[in-house]
RORO-100302 format. One line per 2 residues: number of its first residue (from 1); their letters; for each residue x, y negated, z of C-alpha. Coordinates in steps of 0.02 Angstrom, whole numbers. Each point is the difference from the previous one (the first is absolute). Layout:
NUM = a = X,Y,Z  ... .
This chain:
1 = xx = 0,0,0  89,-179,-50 .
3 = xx = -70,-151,61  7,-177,-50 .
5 = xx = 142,-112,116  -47,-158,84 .
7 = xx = 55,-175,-38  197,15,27 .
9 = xx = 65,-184,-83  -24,-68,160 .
11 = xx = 197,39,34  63,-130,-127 .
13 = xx = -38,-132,110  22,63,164 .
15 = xx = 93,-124,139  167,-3,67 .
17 = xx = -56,107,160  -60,179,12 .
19 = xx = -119,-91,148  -75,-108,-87 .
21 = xx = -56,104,-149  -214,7,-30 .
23 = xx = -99,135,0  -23,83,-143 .
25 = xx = -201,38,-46  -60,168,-23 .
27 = xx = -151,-38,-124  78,65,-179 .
29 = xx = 12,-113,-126  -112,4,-162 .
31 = xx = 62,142,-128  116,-92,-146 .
33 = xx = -57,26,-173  44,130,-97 .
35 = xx = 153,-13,-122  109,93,-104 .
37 = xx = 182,34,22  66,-107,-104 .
39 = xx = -112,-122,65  76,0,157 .
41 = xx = 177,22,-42  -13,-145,-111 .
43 = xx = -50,-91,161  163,75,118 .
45 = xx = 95,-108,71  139,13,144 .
47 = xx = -18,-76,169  128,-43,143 .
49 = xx = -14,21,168  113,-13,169 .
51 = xx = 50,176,58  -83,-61,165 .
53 = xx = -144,-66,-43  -42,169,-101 .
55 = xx = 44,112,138  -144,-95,93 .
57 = xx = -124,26,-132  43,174,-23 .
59 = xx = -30,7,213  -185,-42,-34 .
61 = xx = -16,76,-177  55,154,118 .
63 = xx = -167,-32,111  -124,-26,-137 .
65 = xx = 63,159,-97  -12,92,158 .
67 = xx = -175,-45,54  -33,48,-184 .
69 = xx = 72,173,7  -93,27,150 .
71 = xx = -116,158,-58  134,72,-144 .
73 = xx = 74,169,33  173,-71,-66 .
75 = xx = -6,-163,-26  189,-1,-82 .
77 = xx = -38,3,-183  -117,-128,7 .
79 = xx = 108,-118,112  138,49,-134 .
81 = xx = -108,-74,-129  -30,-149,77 .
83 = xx = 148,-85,75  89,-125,-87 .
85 = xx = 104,-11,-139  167,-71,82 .
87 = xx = 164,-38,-49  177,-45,83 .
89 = xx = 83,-169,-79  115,-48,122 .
91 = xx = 53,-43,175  -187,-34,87 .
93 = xx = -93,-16,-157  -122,132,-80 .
95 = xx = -91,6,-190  -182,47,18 .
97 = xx = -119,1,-143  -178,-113,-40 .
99 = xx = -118,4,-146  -48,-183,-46 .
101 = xx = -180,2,-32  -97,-164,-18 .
103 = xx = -100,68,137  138,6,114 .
105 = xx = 158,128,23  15,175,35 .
107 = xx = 142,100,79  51,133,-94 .
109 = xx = 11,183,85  104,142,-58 .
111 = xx = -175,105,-45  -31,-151,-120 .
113 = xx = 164,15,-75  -6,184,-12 .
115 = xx = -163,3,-94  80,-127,-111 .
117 = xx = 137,127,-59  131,-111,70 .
119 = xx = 148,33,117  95,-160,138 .
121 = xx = 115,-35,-129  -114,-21,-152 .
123 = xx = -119,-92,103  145,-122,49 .
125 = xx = 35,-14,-144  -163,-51,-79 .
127 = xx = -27,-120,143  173,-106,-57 .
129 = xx = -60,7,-177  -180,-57,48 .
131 = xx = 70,-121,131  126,-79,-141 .
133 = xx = -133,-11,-131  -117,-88,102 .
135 = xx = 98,-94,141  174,3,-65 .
137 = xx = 46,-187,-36  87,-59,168 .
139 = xx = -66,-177,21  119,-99,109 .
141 = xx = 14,-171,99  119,-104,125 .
143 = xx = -48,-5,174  -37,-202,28 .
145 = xx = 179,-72,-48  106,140,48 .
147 = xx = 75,67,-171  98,148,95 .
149 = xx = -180,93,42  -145,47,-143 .
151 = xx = -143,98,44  -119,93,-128 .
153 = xx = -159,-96,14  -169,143,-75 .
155 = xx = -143,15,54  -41,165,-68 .
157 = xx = 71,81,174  136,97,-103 .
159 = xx = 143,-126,52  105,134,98 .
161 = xx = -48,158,-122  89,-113,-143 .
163 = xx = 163,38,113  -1,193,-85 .
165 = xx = 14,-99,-178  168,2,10 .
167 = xx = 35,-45,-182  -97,-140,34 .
169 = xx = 135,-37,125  141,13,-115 .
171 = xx = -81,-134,-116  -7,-130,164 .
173 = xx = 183,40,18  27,-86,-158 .
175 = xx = -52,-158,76  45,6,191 .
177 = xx = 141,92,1  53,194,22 .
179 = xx = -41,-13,196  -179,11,64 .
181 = xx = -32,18,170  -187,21,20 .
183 = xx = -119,13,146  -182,65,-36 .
185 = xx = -101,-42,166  -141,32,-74 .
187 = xx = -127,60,-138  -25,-157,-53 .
189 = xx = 169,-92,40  170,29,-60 .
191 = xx = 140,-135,21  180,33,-78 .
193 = xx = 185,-82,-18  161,15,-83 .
195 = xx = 90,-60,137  110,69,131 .
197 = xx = 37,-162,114  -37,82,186 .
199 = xx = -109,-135,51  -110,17,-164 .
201 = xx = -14,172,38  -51,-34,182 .
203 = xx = -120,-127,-94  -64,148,-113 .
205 = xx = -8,132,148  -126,-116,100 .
207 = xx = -95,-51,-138  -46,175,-38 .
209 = xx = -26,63,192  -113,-162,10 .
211 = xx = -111,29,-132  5,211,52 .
213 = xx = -69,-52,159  -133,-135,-30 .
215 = xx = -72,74,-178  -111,116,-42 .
217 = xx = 73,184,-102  161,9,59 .
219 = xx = 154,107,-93  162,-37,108 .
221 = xx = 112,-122,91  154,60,-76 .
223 = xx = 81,-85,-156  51,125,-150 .
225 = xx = 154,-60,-128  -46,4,-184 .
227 = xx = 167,152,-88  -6,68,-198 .
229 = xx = -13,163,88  -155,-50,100 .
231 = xx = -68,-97,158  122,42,157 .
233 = xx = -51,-72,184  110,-153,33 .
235 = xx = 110,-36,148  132,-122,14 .
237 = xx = 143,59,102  72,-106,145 .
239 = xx = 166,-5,-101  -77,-51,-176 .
241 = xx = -115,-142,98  173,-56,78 .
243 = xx = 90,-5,-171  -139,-119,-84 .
245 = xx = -13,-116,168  215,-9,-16 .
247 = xx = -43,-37,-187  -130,-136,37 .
249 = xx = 98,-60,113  143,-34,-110 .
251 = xx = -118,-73,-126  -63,-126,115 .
253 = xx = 176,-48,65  69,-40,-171 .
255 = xx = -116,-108,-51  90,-156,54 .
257 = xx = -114,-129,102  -120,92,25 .
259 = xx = -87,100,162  -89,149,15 .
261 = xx = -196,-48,20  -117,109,100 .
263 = xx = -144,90,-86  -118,-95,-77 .
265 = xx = -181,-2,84  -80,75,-162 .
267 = xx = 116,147,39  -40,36,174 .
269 = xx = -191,1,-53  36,138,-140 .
271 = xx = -101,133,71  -148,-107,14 .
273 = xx = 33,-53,-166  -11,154,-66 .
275 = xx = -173,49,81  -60,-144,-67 .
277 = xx = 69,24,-168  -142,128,-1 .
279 = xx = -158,-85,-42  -142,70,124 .
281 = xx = 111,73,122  -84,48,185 .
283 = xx = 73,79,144  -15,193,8 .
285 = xx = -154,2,88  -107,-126,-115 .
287 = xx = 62,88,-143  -28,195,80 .
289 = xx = -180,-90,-16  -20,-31,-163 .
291 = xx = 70,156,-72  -151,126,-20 .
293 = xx = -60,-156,-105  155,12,-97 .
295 = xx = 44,161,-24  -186,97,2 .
297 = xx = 71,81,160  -138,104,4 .
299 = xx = 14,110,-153  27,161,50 .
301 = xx = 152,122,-95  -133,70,-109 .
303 = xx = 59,140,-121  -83,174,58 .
305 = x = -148,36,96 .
């Protein structure tokens, strides 16, 4: 016997802590319309989520399937079916899977990819091609008057998944240079530089853990570096962030007549900036409100009854 799941978007906008996460309702959701395969492949796309945040979804999805299960002689198959479609990308941050209906999004499960003939890495990649065809241009702004920090301003709630386009990354290297040290916060918000200055980096660091914290969908605090091989998790050693202050230092020194200034104001505000360089933003909890409204979180995982 298969049943349908409950609402399970919920998770994309849950809040910093595990305490203060709602209660997810029991009533099922409203069965999606039928489609076809290629229906719904054409509408894949891939999502990313904190390693965190989806442990504490997976904590209630736990509950719901269990309640569920409740009068099955062996409930494993069927839980099987219906978990999640996940995948590692690296350090604290995980790939899931949506379907982008007009009617809202759907998580995909691996019984829906099964009965689609498709295995994790053919589903991956389907979800970059998909994701590149629709989404793919990387639309890009200053924040306020600080030309050391961009940020990808969408609106389409795809800014972090563009990350895994990493030709698309290539092509910005053209522009700002062969390093990109990138932090992606959130769903939404993504903020980069081609710098290495320690106290830009510091800058860039609590930008991102700013807007982690007071947003809504959050992916990481840490910052990632931009290689030709792929995206690596960046860390500046104590001895490299020595070597470019002894190098600033001696910048600033031969420059005859003139003294080293302290930050500018504009700089000390960058990760305000930066929340506010996204149009609309709320803190977590505002936003955790408005999501069943923006993502249909109440369409079930609908694919076999």
């Amino acid at each position: 016997m298969r049943l349908p799941l409950i609402a399970f978007l919920a998770f994309l906008a849950l809040p910093a802590r595990a305490e203060e996460t709602p209660p997810v309702p029991e009533k099922p959701a409203e069965t999606a319309p039928a489609r076809s395969a290629e229906e719904a492949l054409a509408a894949l796309r891939p999502v990313l989520i904190g390693k965190r945040y989806m442990d504490q979804a997976r904590k209630r999805f736990a509950v719901q399937l269990a309640r569920m299960s409740r009068d099955m002689e062996n409930p494993g198959p069927w839980y099987e079916d219906n978990s999640l479609v996940v995948r590692d990308f690296l350090a604290d941050v995980q790939i899931m899977y949506a379907l982008e209906y007009k009617e809202g999004a759907q998580l995909v499960s691996h019984g829906m990819m099964e009965s689609w003939g498709m295995d994790p890495d053919r589903l991956h990649q389907r979800a970059l091609a998909n994701l590149d065809r629709a989404h793919g241009e990387i639309a890009i702004k200053q924040v306020g008057k600080l030309p050391w920090l961009n940020v990808i301003e969408t609106t389409d709630g795809y800014a972090a998944s563009r990350v895994l386009l990493h030709w698309r990354w290539a092509e910005l290297t053209l522009k700002h240079g062969d390093l990109l040290i990138l932090g992606m916060p959130t769903r939404d918000v993504v903020v980069f530089t081609s710098t290495q200055e320690p106290e830009k980096i510091d800058q860039l660091r609590s930008t991102v853990e700013t807007v982690e914290r007071h947003q809504g969908r959050p992916v990481s605090r840490r910052l990632f570096q931009w290689t030709p091989q792929g995206w690596q998790e960046f860390e500046m050693t104590l001895q490299q962030a020595e070597q470019q202050r002894r190098q600033q230092g001696e910048q600033q020194g031969g420059a005859e007549g003139k003294v080293a200034e302290a930050p500018a104001k504009a700089e000390a505000d960058v990760p305000r900036q930066a929340a506010d360089a996204q149009e609309g933003g709320q803190p977590r909890q505002e936003d955790a409100g408005n999501q069943d409204r923006d993502q249909q979180g109440n369409q079930p995982l609908q694919h076999r009854q």
